[in-house]
Structures are given as structure tokens and as C-alpha cells.
N, CA, C and O atoms as a GROMACS GRO file, in nm:
protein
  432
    1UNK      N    1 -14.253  -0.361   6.569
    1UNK     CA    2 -14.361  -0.294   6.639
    1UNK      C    3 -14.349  -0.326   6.787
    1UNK      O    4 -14.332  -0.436   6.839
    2UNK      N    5 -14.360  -0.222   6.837
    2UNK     CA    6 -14.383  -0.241   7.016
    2UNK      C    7 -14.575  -0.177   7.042
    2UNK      O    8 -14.664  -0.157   6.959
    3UNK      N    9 -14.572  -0.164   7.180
    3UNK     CA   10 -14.701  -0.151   7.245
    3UNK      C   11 -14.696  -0.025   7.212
    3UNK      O   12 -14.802   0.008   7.161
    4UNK      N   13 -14.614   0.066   7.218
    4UNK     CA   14 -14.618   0.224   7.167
    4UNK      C   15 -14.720   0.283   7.021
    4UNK      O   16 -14.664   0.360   6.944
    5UNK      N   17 -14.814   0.257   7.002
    5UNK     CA   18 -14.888   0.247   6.904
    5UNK      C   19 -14.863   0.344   6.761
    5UNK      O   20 -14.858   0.322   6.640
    6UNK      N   21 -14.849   0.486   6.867
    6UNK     CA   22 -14.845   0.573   6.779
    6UNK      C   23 -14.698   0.620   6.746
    6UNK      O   24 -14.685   0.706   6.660
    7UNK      N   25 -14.572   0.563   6.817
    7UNK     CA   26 -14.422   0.593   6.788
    7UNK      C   27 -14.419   0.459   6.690
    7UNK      O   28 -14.339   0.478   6.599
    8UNK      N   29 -14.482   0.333   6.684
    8UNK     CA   30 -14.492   0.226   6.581
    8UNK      C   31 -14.563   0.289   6.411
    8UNK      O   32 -14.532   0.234   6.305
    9UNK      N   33 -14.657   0.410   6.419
    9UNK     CA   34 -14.701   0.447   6.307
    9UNK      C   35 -14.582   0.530   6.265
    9UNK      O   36 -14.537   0.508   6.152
   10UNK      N   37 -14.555   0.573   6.300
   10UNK     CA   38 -14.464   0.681   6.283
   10UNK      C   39 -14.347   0.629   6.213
   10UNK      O   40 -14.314   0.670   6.101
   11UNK      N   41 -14.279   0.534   6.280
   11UNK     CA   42 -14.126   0.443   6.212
   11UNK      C   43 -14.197   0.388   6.117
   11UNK      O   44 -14.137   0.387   6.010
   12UNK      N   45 -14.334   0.326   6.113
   12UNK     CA   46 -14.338   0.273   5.975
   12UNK      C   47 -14.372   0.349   5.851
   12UNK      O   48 -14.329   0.331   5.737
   13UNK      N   49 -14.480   0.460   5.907
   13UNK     CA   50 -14.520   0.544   5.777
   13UNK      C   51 -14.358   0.612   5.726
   13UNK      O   52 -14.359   0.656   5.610
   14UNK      N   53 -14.268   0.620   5.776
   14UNK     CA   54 -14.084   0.657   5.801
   14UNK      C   55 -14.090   0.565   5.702
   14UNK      O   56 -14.077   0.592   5.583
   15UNK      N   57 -14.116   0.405   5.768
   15UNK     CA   58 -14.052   0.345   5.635
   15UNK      C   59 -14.116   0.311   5.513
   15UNK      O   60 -14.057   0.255   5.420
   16UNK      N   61 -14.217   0.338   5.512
   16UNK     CA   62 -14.305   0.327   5.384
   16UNK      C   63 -14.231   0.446   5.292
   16UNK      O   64 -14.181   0.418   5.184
   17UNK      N   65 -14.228   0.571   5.341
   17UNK     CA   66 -14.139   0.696   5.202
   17UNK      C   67 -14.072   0.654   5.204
   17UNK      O   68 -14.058   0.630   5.084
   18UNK      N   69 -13.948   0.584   5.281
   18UNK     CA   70 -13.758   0.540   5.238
   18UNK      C   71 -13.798   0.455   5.148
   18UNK      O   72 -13.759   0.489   5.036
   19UNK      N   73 -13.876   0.336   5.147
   19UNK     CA   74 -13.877   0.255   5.072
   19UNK      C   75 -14.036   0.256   5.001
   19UNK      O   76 -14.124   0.218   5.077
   20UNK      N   77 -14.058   0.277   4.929
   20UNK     CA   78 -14.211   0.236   4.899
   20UNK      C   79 -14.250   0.160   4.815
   20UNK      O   80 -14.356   0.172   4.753
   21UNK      N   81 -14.157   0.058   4.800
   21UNK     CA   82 -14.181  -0.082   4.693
   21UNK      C   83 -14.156  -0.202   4.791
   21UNK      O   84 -14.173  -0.320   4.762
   22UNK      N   85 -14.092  -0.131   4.967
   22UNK     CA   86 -14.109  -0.264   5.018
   22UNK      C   87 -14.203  -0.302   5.089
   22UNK      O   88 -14.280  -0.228   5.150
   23UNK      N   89 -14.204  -0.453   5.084
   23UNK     CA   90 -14.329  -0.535   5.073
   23UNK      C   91 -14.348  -0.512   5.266
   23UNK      O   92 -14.454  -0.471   5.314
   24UNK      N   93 -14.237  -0.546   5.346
   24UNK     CA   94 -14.265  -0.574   5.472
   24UNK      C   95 -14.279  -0.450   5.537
   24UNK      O   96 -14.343  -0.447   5.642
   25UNK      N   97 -14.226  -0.340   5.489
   25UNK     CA   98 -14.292  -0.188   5.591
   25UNK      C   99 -14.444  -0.152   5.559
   25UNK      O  100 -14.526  -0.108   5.640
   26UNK      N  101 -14.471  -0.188   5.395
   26UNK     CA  102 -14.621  -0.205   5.405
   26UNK      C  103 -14.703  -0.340   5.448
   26UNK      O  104 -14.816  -0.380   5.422
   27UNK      N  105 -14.633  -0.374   5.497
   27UNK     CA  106 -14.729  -0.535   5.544
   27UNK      C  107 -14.773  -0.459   5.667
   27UNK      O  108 -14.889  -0.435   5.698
   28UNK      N  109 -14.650  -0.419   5.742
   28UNK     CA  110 -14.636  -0.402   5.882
   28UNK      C  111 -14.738  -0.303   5.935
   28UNK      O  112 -14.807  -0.314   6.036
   29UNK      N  113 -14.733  -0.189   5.836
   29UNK     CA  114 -14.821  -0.081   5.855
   29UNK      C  115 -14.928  -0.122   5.854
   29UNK      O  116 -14.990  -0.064   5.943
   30UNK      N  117 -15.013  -0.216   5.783
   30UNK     CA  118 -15.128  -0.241   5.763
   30UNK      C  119 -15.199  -0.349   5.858
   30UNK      O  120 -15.315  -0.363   5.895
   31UNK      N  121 -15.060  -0.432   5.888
   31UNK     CA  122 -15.093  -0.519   6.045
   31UNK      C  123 -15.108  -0.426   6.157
   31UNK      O  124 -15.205  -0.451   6.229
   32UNK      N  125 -15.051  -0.344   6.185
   32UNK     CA  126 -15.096  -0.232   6.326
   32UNK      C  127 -15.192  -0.141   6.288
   32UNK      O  128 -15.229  -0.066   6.378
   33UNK      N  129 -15.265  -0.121   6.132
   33UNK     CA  130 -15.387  -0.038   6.196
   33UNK      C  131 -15.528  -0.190   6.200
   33UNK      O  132 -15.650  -0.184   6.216
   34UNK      N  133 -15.438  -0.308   6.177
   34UNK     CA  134 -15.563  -0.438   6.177
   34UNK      C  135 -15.564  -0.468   6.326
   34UNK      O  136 -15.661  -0.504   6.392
   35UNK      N  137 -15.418  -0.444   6.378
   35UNK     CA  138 -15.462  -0.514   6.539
   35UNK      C  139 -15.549  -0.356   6.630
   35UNK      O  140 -15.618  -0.362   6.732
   36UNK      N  141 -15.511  -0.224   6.548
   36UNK     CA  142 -15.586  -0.159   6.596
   36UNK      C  143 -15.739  -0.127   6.561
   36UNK      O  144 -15.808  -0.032   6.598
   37UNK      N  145 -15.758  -0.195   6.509
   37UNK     CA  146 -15.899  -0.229   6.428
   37UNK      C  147 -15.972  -0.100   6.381
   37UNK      O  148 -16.083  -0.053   6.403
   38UNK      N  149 -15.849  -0.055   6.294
   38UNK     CA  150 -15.883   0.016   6.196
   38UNK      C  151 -15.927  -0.038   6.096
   38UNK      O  152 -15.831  -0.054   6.020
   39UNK      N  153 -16.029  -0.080   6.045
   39UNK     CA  154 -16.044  -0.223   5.934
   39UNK      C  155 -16.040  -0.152   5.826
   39UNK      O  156 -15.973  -0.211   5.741
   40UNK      N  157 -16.088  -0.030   5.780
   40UNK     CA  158 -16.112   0.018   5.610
   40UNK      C  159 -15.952   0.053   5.582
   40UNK      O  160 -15.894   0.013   5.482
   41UNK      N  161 -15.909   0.110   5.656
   41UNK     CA  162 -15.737   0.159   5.656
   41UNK      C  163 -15.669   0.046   5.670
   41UNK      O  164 -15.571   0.038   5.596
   42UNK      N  165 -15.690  -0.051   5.747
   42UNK     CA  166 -15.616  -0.191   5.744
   42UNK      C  167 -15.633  -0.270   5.577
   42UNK      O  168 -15.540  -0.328   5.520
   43UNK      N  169 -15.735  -0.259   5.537
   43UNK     CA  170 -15.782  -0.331   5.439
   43UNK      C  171 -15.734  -0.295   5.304
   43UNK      O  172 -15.722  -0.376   5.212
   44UNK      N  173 -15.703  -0.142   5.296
   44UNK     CA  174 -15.642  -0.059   5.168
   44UNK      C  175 -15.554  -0.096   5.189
   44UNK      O  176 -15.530  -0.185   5.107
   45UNK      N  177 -15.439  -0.078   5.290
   45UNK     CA  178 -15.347  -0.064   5.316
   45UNK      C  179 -15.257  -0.235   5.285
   45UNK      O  180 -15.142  -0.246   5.243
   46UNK      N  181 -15.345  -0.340   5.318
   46UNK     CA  182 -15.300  -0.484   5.312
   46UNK      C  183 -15.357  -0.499   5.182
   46UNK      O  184 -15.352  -0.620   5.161
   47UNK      N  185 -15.426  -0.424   5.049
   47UNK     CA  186 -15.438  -0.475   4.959
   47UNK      C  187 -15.306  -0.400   4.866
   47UNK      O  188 -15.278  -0.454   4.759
   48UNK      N  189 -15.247  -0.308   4.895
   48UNK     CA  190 -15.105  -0.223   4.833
   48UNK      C  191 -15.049  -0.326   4.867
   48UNK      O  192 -15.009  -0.389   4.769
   49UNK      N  193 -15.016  -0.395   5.013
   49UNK     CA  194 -14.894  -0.479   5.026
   49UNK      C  195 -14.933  -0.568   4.948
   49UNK      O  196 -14.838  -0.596   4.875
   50UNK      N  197 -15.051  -0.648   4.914
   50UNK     CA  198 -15.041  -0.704   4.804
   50UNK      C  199 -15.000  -0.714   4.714
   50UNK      O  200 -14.928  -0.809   4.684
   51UNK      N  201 -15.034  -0.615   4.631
   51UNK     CA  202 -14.974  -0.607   4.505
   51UNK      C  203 -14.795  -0.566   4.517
   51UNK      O  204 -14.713  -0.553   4.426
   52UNK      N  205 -14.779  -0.554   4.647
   52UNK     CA  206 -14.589  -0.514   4.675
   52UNK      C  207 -14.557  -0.712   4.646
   52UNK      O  208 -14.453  -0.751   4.594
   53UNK      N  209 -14.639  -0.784   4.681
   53UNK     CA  210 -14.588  -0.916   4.739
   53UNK      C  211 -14.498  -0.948   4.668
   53UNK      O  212 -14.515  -0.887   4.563
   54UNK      N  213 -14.383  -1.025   4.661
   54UNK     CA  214 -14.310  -1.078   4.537
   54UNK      C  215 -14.272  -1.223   4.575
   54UNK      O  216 -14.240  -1.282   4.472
   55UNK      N  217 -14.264  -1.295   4.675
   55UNK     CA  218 -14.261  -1.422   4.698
   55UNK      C  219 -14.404  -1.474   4.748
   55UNK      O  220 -14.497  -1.396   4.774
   56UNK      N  221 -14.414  -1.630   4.761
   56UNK     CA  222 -14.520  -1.704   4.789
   56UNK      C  223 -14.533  -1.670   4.921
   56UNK      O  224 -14.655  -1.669   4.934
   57UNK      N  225 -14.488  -1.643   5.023
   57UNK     CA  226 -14.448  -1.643   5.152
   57UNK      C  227 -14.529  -1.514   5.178
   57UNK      O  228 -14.632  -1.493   5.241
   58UNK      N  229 -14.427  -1.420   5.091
   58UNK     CA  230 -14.542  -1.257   5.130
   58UNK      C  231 -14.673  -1.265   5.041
   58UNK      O  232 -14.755  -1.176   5.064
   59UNK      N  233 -14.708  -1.366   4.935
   59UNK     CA  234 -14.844  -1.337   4.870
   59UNK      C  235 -14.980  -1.408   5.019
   59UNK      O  236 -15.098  -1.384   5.043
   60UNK      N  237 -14.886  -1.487   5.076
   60UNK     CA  238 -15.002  -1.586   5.151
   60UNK      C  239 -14.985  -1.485   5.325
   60UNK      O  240 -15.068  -1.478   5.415
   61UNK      N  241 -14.869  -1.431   5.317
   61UNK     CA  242 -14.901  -1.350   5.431
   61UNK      C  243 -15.022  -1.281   5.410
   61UNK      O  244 -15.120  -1.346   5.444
   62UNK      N  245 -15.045  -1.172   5.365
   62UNK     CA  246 -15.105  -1.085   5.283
   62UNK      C  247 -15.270  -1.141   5.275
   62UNK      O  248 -15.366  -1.110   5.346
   63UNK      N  249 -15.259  -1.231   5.165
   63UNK     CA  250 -15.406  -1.300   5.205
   63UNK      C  251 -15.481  -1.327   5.272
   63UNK      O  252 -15.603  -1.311   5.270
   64UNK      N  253 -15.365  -1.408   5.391
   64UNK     CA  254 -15.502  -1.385   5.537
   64UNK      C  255 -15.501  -1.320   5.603
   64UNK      O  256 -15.581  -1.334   5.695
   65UNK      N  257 -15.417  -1.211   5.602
   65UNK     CA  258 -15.488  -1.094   5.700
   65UNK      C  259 -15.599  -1.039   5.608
   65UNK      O  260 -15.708  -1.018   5.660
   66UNK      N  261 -15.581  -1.014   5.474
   66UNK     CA  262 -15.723  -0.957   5.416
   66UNK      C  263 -15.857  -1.031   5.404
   66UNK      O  264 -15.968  -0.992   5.368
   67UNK      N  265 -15.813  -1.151   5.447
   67UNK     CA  266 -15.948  -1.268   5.478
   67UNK      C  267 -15.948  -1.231   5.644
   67UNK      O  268 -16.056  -1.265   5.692
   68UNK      N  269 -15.904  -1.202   5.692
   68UNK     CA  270 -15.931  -1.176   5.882
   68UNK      C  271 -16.006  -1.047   5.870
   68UNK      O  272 -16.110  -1.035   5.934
   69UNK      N  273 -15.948  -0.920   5.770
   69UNK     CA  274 -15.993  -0.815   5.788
   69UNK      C  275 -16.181  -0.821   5.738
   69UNK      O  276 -16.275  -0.777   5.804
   70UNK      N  277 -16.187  -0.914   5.558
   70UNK     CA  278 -16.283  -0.861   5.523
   70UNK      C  279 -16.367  -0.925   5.656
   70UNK      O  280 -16.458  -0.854   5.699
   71UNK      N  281 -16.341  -1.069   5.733
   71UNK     CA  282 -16.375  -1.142   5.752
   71UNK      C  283 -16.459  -1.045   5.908
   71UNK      O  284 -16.578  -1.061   5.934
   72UNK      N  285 -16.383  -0.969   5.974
   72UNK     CA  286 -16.432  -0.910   6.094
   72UNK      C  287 -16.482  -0.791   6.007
   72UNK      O  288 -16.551  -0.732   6.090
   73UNK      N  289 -16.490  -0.734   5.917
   73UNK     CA  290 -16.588  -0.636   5.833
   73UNK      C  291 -16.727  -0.710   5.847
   73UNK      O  292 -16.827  -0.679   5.912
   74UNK      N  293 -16.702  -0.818   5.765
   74UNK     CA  294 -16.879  -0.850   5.774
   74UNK      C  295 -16.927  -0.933   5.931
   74UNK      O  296 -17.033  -0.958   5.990
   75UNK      N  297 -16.839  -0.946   5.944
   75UNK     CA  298 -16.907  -1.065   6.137
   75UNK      C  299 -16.904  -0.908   6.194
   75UNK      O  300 -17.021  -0.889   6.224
   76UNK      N  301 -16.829  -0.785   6.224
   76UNK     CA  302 -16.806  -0.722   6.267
   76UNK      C  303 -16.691  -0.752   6.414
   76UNK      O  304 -16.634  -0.857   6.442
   77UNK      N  305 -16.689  -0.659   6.464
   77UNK     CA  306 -16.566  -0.715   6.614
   77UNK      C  307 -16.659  -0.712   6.713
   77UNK      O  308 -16.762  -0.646   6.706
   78UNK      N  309 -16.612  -0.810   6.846
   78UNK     CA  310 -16.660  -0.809   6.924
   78UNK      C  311 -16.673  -0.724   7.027
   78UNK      O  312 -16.575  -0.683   7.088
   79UNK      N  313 -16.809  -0.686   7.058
   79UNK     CA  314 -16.852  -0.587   7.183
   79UNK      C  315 -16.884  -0.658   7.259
   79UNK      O  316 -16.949  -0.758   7.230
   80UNK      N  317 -16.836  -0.620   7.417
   80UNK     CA  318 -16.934  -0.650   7.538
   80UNK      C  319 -17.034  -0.606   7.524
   80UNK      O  320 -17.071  -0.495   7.483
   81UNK      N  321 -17.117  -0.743   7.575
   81UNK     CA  322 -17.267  -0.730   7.641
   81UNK      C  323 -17.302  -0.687   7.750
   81UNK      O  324 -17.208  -0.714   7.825
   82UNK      N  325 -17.404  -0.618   7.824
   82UNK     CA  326 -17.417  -0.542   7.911
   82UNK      C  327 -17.526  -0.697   7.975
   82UNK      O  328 -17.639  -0.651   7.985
   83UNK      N  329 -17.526  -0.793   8.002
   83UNK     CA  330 -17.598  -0.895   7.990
   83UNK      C  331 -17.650  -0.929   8.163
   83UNK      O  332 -17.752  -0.986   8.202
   84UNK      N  333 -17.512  -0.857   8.258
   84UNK     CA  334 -17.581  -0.837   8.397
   84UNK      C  335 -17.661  -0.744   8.444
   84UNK      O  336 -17.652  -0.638   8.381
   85UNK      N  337 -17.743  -0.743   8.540
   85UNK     CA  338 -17.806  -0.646   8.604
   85UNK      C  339 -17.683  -0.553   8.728
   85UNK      O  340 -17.582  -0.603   8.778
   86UNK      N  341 -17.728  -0.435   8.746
   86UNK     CA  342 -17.615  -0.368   8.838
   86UNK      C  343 -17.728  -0.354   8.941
   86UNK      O  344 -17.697  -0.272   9.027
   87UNK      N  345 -17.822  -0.397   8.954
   87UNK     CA  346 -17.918  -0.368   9.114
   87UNK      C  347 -17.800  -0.384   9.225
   87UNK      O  348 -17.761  -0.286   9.287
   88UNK      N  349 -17.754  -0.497   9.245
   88UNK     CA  350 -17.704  -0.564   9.342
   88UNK      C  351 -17.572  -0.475   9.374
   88UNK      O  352 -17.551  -0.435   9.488
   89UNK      N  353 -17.473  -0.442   9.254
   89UNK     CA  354 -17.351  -0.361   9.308
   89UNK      C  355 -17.408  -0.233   9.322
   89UNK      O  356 -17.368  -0.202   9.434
   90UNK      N  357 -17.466  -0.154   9.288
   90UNK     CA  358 -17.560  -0.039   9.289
   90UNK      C  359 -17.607  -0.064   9.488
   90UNK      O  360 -17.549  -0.020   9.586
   91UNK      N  361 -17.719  -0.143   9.478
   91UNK     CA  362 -17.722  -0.149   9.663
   91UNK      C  363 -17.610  -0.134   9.726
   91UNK      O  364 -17.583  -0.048   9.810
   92UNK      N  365 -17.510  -0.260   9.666
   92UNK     CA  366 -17.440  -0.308   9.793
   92UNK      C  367 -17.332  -0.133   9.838
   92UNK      O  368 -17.296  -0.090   9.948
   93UNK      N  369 -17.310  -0.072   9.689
   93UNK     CA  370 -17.227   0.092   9.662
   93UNK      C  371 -17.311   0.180   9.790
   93UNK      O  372 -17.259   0.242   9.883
   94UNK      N  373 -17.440   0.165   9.762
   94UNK     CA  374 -17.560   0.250   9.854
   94UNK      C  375 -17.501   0.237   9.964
   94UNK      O  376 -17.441   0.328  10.022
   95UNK      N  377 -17.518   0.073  10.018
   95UNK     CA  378 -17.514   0.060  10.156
   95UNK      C  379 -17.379   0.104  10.235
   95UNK      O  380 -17.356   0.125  10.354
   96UNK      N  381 -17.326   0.108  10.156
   96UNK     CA  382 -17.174   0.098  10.224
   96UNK      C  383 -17.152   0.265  10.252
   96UNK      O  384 -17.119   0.302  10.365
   97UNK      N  385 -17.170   0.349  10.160
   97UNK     CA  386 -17.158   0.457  10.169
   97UNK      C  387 -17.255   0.493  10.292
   97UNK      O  388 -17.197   0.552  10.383
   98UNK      N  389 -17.381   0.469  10.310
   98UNK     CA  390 -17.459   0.500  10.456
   98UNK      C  391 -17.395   0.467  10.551
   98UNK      O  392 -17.381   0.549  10.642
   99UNK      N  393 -17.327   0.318  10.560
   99UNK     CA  394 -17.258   0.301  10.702
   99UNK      C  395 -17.168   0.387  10.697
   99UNK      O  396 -17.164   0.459  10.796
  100UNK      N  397 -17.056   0.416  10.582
  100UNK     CA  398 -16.946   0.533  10.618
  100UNK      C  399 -17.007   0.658  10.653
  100UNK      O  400 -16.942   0.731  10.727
  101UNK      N  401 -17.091   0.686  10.623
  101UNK     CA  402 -17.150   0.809  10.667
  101UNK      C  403 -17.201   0.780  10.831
  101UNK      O  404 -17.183   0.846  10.934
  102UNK      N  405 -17.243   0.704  10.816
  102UNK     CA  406 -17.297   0.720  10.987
  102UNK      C  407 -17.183   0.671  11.055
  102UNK      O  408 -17.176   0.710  11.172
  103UNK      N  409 -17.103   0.605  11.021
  103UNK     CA  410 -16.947   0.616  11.148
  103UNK      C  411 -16.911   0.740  11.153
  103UNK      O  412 -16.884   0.790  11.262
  104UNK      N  413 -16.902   0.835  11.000
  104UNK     CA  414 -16.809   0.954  11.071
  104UNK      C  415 -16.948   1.048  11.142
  104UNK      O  416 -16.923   1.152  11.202
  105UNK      N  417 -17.057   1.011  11.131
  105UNK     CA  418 -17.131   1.151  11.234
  105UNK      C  419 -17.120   1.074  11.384
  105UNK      O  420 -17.163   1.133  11.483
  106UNK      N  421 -17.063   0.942  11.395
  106UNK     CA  422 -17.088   0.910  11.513
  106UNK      C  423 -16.968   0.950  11.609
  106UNK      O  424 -16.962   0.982  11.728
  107UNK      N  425 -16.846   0.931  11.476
  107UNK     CA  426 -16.665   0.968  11.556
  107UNK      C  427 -16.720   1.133  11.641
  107UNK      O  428 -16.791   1.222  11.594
  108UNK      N  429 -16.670   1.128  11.743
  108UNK     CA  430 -16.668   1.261  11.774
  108UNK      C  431 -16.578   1.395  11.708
  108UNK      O  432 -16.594   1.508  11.753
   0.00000   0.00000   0.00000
């Protein structure tokens, strides 16, 4: 997977039909819609790789991302708080724009 989000769905849903008993194109798929916090699609998707798992290694991969997923299902993900007031950048936006305005009626 690269930062390319949607050329990353693409090679993997690619490799999920070539192969669809392997364990790591469905891991993978289901880790990029979790970091994209797709959680219900992350969550189906990491419980198939489950049942793909066939070593200890891929059963415990598997597990905690579906403990991260149910886990930000019920805490939910984090939103910013709107927790400042904007009076102050709001004025200071005001003021500034009046002085630019009154320099250019003053430029000849």
C-alpha cells in the first residue's frame, strides 16, 4: 500500500479475485478501509481474513485489528472540538481588511 488510496483499492480488490483464499490480500484490503475508517467494511472484511488465517501469526494479526476496529466502533473516532472562541481572529480578519481598504483609497 502507498498514500494513493484509491490505486491501493484497486491492486488489492485485483488481488483478492487472483487469489481469494489468500490470507494477506484480504488482510491488506481490510487494513486500508480501517486506516480509512471505514469501520463496518473494515470489520467484515477483517472478519473473512479471519477465517482465511492459517498460521498463529495471521490468526493474532487479524485479532487486533478487529479489537481496534470493534474497539473505535463503540469509543467511536476522534473529532475536533470547536472548544475556541473565533471573536479575536474574526476582529483581528475585520481590522486588517479596513486598514487595506483605507491605504488603497488613500494611494492616489
Amino acid at each position: 500500500m502507498n498514500y494513493n488510496a484509491y490505486e491501493s483499492m484497486d491492486i488489492l480488490e485485483e488481488a483478492r479475485t487472483l487469489g481469494p483464499s489468500n490470507f494477506m490480500a484480504q488482510f491488506k484490503f481490510a487494513e486500508l478501509h480501517y486506516r480509512l475508517r471505514a469501520l463496518r467494511v473494515a470489520q467484515a472484511e477483517t472478519v473473512r481474513a479471519l477465517e482465511l488465517a492459517t498460521t498463529p501469526w495471521e490468526l493474532t494479526q487479524a485479532r487486533s485489528q478487529l479489537n481496534d476496529i470493534r474497539r473505535m466502533t463503540r469509543e467511536g473516532t476522534i473529532k475536533p472540538t470547536w472548544a475556541k472562541s473565533l471573536t479575536i481572529p474574526v476582529v483581528c480578519f475585520a481590522l486588517m481588511l479596513w486598514v487595506v481598504t483605507i491605504l488603497f483609497k488613500a494611494l492616489p
